[in-house]
Every structure is written in C-alpha cells, then in structure tokens.
N, C-alpha and C positions, 0 to 999 in steps of 0.2 A: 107423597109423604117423604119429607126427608129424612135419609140415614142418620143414627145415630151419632155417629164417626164424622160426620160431617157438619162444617159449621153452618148456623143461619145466617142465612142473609141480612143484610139491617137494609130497608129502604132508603133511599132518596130524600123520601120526606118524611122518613123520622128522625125524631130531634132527643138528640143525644145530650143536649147540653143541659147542664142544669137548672132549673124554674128561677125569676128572679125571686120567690119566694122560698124556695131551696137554698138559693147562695144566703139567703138571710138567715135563714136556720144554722145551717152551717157554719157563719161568718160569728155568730152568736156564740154557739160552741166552743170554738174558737177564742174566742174570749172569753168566757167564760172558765174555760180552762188555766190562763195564763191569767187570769185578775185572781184565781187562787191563792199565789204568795201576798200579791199588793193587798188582798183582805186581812191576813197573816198581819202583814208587818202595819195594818196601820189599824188594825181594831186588838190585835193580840190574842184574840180569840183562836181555836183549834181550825187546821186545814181542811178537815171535814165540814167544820162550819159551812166555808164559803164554797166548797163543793155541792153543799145543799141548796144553798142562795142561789147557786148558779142552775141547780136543777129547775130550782122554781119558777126562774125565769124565764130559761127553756119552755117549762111546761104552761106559764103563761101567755107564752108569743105563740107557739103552738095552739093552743083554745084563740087565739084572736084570731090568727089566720083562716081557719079552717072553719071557723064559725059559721052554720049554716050549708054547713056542707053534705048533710045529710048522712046515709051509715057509712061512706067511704073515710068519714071525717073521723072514725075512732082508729082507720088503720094507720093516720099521719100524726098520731097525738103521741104525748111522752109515754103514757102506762103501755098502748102496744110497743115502744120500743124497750120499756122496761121487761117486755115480757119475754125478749130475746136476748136476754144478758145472762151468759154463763154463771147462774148462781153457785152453783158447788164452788166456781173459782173463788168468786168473793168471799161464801163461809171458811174459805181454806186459810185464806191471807187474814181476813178477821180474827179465827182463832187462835192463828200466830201472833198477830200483834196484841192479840189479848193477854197470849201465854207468854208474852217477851213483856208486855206491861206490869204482868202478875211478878214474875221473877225479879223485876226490876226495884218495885216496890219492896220486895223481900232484902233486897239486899244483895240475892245472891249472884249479880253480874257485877257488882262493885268486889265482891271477896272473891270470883272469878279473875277479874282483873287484877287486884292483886297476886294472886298466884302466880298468874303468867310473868308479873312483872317481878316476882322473887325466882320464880324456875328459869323465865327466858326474857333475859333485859332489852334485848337487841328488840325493839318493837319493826322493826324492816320484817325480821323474823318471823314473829307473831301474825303480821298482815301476811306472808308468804302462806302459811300454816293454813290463815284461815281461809284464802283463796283455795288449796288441797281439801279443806274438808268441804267447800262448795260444790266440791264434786260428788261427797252423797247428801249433801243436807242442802236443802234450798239456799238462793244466796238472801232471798226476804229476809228469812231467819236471822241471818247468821249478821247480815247488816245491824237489825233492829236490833240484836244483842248486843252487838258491838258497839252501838252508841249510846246502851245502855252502862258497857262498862268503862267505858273513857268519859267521863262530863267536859262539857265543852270548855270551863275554867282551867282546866287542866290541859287538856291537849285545845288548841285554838281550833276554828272551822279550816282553818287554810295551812295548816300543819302538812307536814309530807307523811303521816299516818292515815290521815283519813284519805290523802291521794293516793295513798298504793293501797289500801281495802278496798277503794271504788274498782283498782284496777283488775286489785288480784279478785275481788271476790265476784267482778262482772267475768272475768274469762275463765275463770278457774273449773267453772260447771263444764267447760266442754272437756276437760278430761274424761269423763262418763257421759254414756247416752241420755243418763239417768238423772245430772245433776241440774239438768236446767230443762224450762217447759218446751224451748223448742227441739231440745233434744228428745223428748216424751211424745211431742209432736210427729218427730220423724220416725220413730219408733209406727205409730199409728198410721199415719200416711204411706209410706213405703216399707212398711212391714221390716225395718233394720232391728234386730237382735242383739242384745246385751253383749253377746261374745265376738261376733263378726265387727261393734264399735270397736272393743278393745283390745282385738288382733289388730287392729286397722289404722284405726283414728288415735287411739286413747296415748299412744307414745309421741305421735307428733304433734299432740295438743298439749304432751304434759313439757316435750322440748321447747312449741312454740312460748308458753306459757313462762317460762325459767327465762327464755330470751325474753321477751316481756318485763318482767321484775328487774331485769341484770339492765334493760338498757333504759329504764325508767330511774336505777338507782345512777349508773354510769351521766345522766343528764341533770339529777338533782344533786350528787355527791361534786363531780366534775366538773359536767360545762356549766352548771349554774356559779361554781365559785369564782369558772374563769370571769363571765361576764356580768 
C-alpha cells in the first residue's frame, strides 16, 4: 500500500491524453461558449438564450456519442455533469441580477445616478468610490448596478467610465479577504482570518490599488493626449 504523502505512480501505458471524443466535447464547449455574443448580436435575443442553445447542443453530442454505452454512459452525459455545478453559486448571482433588474425597473439606479452626479461630478471619482465599496459588496452587484445607472446613450461602451469600473471594481475586492470569492476561498483553504488579511494584505492592496487608478488616469489624461 502506498503512503498517503506519497504520490502515485502513473504507468507507462497509461494514457493521459485526452479521447479523440473528449477533445470533441471539449472543442464544442469551447465554442459554444464564444458563439454566445455572435448569437447576441445577430438574433438580438438575451445572452442566456444562446447559453441554453449551447447547452443543448452539448447535451445532444453527448447522447450521440455515448449511445449504447450502457450504465457507464449516464456518468459521461450533461445531467451528471449538471449535477456537479455549485448551485448555491448560481442562486447567489441569479438573485442579484434579479434584485439589480428589479431596482433598475423602478427607477431607482437612474435617481441613484443622478445623485452621485449632483453630490460628485468628477465621475474618475465615482468609479474610484465604487472600486472601495467592492471591497464589502460583491463586485457582480455592484457592476450590474452600475450599468443600470449610466444608459449606454449617455456614457458610450468605450468611455474612460466604464474603463476604470472594470478596473477599479475588478481589483478593489482585494482590499478585504471578504470582498471577492477567491478571497472567501482563501479564507477556507488555508484557514486566513479576517484580521491577519487586514494587518497584512489590506494596506498594500488599498496602495496597490490607488497606484492602479493614478496610473490608468496618468495614461488616459496624458500620454493618450500626447499620442
């Protein structure tokens, strides 16, 4: 019997590589995933749409391949691997985007917007602000909120607003252990604590973070006008 602490052997003649009917599964995926927008922009339909389209096509190639495979064949189909998807994750993001739908509908991220734009005109500002609160509030949220309160008419897609939200509101959770999933991760995996982050981590992430902002504005304010 081999130790625990010790790795297995792999054989000789075992084949590590993947089945050509595995790279096809895979290759599929793969596609699947990236024909998401091209379904978007050429049927107009919702992005979930063609995420479902894509399942199904999945789940179709999958019953062809395996067909006849007897009871091994329900471990390589789509429902077993549906059965291993972190559902809690999915109702967590669903009901955020339901609750940033809900709100949106009402109005009240457009009179949110406004506010900010009557209390703090400086919108650099704003996107700074909202990278800081990323650090307790998810940044899912705090995105979807935020495209709920700028309409595209108004601010363009390729605006230096929505580039420094992506920026500030991707790096801004690592100021806290707490503001992002892999920080909730490391928490779980190596047992790091709330307080040991923010003796530690939380000032050189809140520095890194400001150096971030200062040298993203210093390239769009400056050397973009040079060149």
């Amino acid at each position: 019997q081999i130790p625990a602490e010790e790795p297995v052997p792999i054989r000789k003649d075992q084949d590590t590589q993947l089945a050509p009917r595995g790279k096809l599964v895979f290759g599929a995926g793969i596609v699947g995933l990236l024909s998401v927008p091209v379904f978007k922009a050429l049927t107009g339909l919702p992005p979930y749409l063609g995420m479902l389209a894509a399942l199904g096509i999945m789940w179709s190639l999958t019953d062809a391949i395996h067909a006849g495979e007897g009871e091994r064949r329900e471990e390589l189909m789509a429902p077993a691997a549906l059965k291993k998807i972190d559902t809690s994750g999915v109702l967590f993001f669903l009901g955020i985007l339901l609750s940033v739908g809900a709100l949106d509908a009402a109005g009240i991220l457009r009179s949110l917007a406004e506010v900010l734009d009557r209390s703090i005109p400086d919108v650099n500002l704003v996107a700074t602000l909202i990278g800081v609160a990323s650090a307790l509030i998810d940044n899912v949220p705090l995105v979807a909120a935020t495209m709920g309160m700028y309409s595209i008419g108004d601010v363009p897609m390729d605006s230096q607003l929505w580039q420094l939200i992506a920026l500030c509101a991707g790096t801004g959770g690592s100021m806290l252990v707490i503001g992002s999933a892999a920080g909730v991760a490391l928490m779980g995996l190596e047992k790091v604590d709330f307080v040991w982050y923010f003796k530690n981590i939380s000032f050189a992430a809140f520095a890194g973070y400001l150096a971030g902002v200062g040298t993203y504005l210093l390239q769009h304010d400056v050397v973009g006008k040079i060149f």
